[in-house]
Structure formats: structure tokens, C-alpha cells
N, C-alpha and C positions, 0 to 999 in steps of 0.2 A: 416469538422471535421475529415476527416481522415487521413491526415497530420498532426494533433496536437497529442501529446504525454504526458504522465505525469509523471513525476520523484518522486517513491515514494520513502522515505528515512524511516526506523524503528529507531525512539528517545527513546520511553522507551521500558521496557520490555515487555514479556510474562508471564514472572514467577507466577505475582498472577491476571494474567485475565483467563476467562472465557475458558473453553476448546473450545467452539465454535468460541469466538477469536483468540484462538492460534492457527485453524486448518486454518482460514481466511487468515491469517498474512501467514501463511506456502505456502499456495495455492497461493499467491501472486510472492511468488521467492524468502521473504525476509527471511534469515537463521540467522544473529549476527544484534548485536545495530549498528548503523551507515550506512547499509548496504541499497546499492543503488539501484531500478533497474528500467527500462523505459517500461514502460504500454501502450496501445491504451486508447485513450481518449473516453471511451464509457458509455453503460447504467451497460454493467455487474461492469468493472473496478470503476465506480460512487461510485458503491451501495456498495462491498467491503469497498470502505475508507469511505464510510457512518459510516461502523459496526464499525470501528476499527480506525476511525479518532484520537481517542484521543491517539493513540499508532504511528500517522503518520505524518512525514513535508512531503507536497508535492508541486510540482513547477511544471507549464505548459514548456514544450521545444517544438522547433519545429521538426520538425523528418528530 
């Protein structure tokens, strides 16, 4: 598991979720729509796109 990676991408907005999601989404790396970054595939990173799945595409890459 610690060779695997996850490519999260932000698809919709921030503007009318939850401030507790939009502090999630921030704490993530992710700043604009479309915007890419690569995450350790773990329990904390899991649980993050748990809260905020519906604001997220993400894809496994290998590292």
C-alpha cells in the first residue's frame, strides 16, 4: 500500500457546501475546479474523500 497513490481531482464546487467541507477540500491541496493533486493512498487521505466524495473524481496511479 505504500507505492499506490491517489489522484484526487476537484469537479464541482465549494461555494454552497458546508464550511467544514470547504476547510477539507483546502486541507487537501485542492485551490480551483479541475485542479489535480497526488495523495498517499491511506486511512487519513480515505476518510477526507469520504467527507467530500461528492465534490471529488479520483483515480488510483502508481507512484
Amino acid at each position: 500500500m505504500a507505492d499506490k497513490m491517489l489522484k484526487v481531482t476537484l469537479v464541482k464546487s465549494t461555494i454552497g457546501a458546508v464550511p467544514k467541507n470547504r476547510k477539507t477540500v483546502e486541507s487537501m491541496g485542492l485551490r480551483k475546479l479541475h485542479h489535480s493533486v497526488i495523495l498517499p493512498d491511506n486511512a487519513a487521505t480515505r476518510g477526507q474523500i469520504r467527507q467530500v466524495g461528492h465534490l471529488l473524481k479520483v483515480e488510483e496511479v502508481e507512484a
